[in-house]
C-alpha beads as a LAMMPS data file, in Angstrom:
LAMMPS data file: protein, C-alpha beads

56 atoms
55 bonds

1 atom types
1 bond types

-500.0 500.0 xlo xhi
-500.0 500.0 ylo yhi
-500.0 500.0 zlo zhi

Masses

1 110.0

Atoms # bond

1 1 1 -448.641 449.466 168.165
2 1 1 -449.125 449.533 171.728
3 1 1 -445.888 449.154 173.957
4 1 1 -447.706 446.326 176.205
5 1 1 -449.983 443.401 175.767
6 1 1 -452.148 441.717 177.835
7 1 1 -452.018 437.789 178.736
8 1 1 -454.432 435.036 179.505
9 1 1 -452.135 431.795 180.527
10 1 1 -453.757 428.012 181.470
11 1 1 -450.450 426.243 182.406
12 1 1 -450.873 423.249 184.613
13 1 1 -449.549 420.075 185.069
14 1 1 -450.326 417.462 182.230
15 1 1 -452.187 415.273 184.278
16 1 1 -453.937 417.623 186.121
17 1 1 -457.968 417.350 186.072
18 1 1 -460.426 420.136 186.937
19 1 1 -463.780 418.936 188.549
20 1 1 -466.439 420.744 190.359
21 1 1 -464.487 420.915 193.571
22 1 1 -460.939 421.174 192.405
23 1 1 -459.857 423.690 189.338
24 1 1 -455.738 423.333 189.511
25 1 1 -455.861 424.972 185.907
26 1 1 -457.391 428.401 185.590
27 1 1 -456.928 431.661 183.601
28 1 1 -454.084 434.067 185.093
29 1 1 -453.809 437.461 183.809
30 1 1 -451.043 439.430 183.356
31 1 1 -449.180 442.100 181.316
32 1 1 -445.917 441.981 179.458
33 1 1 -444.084 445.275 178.765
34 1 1 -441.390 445.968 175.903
35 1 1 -443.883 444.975 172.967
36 1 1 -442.552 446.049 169.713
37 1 1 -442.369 445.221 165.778
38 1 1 -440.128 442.174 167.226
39 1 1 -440.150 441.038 170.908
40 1 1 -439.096 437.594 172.573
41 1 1 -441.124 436.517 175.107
42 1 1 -440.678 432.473 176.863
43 1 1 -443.787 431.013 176.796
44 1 1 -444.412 428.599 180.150
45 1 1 -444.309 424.774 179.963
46 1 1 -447.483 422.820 179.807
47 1 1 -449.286 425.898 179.068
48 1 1 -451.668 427.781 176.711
49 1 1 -451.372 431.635 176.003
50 1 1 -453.526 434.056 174.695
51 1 1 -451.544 437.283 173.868
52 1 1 -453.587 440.536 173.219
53 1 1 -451.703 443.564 171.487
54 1 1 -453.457 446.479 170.517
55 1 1 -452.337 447.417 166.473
56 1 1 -453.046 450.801 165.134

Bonds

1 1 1 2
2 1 2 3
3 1 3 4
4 1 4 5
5 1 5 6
6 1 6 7
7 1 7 8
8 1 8 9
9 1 9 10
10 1 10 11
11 1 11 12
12 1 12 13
13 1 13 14
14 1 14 15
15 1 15 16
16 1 16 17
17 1 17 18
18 1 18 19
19 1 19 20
20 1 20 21
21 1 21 22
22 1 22 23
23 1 23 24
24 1 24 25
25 1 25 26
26 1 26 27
27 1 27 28
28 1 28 29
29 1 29 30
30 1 30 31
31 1 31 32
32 1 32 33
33 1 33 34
34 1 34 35
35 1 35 36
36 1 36 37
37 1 37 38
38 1 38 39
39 1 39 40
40 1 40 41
41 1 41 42
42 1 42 43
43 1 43 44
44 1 44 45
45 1 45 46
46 1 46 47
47 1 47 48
48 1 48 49
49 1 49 50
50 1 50 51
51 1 51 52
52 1 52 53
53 1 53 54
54 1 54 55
55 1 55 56
């Protein structure tokens, strides 16, 4: 198992409202280190997250 993973977080407010002109909730990357057989990791509020770790 890899030792990172990759992230993909939409977090916004729970009113909040894209439209054509405004997008206050987009994709944000990031990386989180420390990834193991068992690893804690606080998700943010009002969010979504996609968590990528590579296996084999």
């Amino acid at each position: 198992m890899a030792s990172k993973a990759r992230l993909t977080t939409l977090q916004g407010d729970p009113d909040a409202v894209n439209t054509s002109t405004d997008r206050p909730i987009r994709p944000r990357s990031s990386t989180l280190d420390g990834v193991d057989d068992t690893f804690t990791y606080t998700f943010p509020a009002n969010s979504v997250t996609f968590m990528r770790i590579r296996t084999g």
